[in-house]
C-alpha positions as CSV (number, residue, x, y, z in Angstrom):
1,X,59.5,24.6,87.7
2,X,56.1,23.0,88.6
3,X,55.2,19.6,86.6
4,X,51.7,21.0,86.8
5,X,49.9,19.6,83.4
6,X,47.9,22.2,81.4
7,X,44.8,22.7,82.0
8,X,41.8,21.6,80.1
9,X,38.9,24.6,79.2
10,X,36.0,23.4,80.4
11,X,33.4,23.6,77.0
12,X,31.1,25.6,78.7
13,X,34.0,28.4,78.5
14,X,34.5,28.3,75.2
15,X,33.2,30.8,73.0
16,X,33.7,30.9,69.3
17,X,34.8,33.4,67.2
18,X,31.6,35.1,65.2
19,X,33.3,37.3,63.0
20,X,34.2,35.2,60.3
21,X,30.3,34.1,60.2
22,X,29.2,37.5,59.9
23,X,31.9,38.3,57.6
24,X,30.4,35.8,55.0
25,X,26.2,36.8,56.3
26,X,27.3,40.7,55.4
27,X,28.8,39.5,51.9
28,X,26.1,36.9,50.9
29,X,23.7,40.1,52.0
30,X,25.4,42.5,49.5
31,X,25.4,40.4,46.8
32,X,21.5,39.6,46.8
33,X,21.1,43.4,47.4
34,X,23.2,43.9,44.6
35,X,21.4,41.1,42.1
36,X,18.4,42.9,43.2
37,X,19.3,46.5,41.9
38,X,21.5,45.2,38.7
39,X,19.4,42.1,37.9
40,X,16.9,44.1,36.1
41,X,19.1,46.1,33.9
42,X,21.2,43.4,33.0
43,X,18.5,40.3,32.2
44,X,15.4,39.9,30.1
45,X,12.4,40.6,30.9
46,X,10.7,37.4,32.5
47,X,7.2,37.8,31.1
48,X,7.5,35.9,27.7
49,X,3.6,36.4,27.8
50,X,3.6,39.5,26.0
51,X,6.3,38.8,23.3
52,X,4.7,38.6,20.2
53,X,4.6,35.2,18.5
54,X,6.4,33.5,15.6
55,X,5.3,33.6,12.1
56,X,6.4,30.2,11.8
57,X,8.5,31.2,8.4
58,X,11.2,32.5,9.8
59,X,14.3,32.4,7.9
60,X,16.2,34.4,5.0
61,X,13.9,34.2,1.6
62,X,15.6,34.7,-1.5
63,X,14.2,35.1,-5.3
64,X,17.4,34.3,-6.6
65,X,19.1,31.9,-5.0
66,X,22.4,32.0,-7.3
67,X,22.7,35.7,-6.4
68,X,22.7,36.4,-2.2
69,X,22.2,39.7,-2.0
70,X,19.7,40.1,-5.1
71,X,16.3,40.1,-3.4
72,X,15.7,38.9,0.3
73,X,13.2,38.5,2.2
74,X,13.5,38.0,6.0
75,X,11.2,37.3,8.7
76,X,12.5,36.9,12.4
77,X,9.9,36.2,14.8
78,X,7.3,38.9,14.6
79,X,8.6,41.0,12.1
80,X,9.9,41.2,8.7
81,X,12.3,43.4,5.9
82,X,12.9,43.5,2.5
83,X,15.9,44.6,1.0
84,X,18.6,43.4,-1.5
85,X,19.3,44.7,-5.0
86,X,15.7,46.3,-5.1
87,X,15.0,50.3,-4.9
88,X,13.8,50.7,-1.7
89,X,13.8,48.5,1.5
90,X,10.7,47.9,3.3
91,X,10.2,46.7,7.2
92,X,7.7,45.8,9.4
93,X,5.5,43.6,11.2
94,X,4.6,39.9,10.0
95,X,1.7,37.9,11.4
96,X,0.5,34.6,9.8
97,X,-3.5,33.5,10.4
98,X,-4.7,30.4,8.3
99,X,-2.6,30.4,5.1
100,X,-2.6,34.5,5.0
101,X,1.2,36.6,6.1
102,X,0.0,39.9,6.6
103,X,2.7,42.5,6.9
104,X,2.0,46.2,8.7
105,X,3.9,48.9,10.7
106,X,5.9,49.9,7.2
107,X,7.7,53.3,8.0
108,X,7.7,53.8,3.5
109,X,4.2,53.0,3.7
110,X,2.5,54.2,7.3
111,X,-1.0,52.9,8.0
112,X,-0.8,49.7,5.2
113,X,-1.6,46.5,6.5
114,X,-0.7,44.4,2.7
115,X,-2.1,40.7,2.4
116,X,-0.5,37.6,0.8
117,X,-1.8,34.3,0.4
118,X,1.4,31.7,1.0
119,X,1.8,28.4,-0.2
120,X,5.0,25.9,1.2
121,X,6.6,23.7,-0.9
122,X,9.8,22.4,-1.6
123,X,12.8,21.6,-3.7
124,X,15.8,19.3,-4.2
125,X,19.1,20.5,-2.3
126,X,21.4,19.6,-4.7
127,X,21.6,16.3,-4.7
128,X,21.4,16.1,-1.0
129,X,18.8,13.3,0.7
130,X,15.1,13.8,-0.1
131,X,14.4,14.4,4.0
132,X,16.6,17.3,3.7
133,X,14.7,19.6,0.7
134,X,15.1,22.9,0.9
135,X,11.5,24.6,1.6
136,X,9.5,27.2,-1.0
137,X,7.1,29.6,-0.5
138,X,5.0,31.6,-3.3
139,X,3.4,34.2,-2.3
140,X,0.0,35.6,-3.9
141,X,-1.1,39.6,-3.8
142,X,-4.2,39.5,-1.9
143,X,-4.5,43.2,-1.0
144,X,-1.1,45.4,-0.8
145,X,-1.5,49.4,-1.3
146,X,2.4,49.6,-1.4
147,X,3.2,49.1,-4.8
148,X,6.8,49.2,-4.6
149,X,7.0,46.3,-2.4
150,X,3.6,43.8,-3.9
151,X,6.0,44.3,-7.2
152,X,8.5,42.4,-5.3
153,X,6.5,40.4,-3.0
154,X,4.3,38.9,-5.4
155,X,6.4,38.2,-8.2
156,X,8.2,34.3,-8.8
157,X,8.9,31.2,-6.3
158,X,10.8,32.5,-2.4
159,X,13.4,29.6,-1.8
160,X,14.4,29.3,2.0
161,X,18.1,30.4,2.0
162,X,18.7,30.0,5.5
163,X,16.5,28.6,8.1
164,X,17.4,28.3,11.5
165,X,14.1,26.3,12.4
166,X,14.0,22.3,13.6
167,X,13.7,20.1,10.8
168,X,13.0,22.9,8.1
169,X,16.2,23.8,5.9
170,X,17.7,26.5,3.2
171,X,19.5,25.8,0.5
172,X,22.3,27.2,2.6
173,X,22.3,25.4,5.3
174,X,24.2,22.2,5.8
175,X,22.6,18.9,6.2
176,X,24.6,17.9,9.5
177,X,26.4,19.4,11.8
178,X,29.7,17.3,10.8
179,X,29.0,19.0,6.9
180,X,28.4,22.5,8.9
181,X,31.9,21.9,10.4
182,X,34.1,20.8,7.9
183,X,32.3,22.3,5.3
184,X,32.4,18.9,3.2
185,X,28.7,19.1,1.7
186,X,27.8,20.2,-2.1
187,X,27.3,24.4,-1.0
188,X,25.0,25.7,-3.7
189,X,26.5,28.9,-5.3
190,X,25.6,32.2,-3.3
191,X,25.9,30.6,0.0
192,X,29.5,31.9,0.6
């Protein structure tokens, strides 16, 4: 047996093992390549430019707020429907310039573009803190060929059921998150 010790590589010799490296290169490449194809189908679209804007009323609108389902009025961004315990159910387009909504695109009414004067207001909550009033809109015919739905447009006070907006509230919703979760606040009839 030889006492010989082992001998040292010199670290010019050594040569490290790549494939591990391009193991991980080849996988971070198929995934980009991959987020590139799928990307598209799966996300929104980017451009926000050409969404169209906010009426600035959004929320559910009722006529009655004792009864939910009675008469509703909704508008979502930039567009509207009308439904409830009514004959017919309109939808559409909303826009807002100055004090003026002006609803188009109707489906029961093709080629209408109806006008309504709005004014805000607001109303107690119940017993609930000034601050957190429940907001009103009435709406006056200005022009509307569609009779069906200037009859129900036009006609008594729109209380804000549900809102959904910062610092604007419904008779439905709750006037802190806390109330929201434990349900301990004064829930108007209808709400449920």
């Amino acid at each position: 047996m030889s006492s010989e010790p082992p001998r040292r590589r010199d670290p010019s010799d050594y040569r490290p093992d790549l494939r591990p490296m391009l193991i991980l290169v080849g996988l971070l490449a198929a995934i980009v390549v991959g987020w590139v194809i799928i990307g598209p189908l799966v996300l929104p679209p980017a451009n926000d430019a050409e969404a169209p804007a906010s009426t600035g009323l959004d929320g559910r609108w009722t006529r009655t707020p004792d009864e939910p389902l009675a008469t509703t009025l909704e508008l979502s961004g930039p567009s509207y429907t009308l439904g409830g315990a009514l004959e017919f159910e309109s939808a559409g387009s909303a826009t807002v310039s100055g004090d003026e909504l002006m609803l188009a695109d109707d489906p029961a009414c093709p080629g209408v573009v109806a006008r309504y004067a709005f004014e805000l207001g607001s109303v107690d909550r119940f017993g609930l803190l000034p601050e957190n009033q429940a907001q009103t809109m009435t709406l006056t015919l200005l022009a509307d060929e569609c009779v069906a739905r200037a009859d129900a447009l036009s006609v008594g006070t729109w209380t804000l059921r549900a809102s959904g907006r910062e610092g604007i509230y419904g008779i439905c919703d709750a006037p802190n998150e806390e109330a929201a979760i434990t349900g301990h606040w004064p829930e108007p009839s209808g709400c449920g």
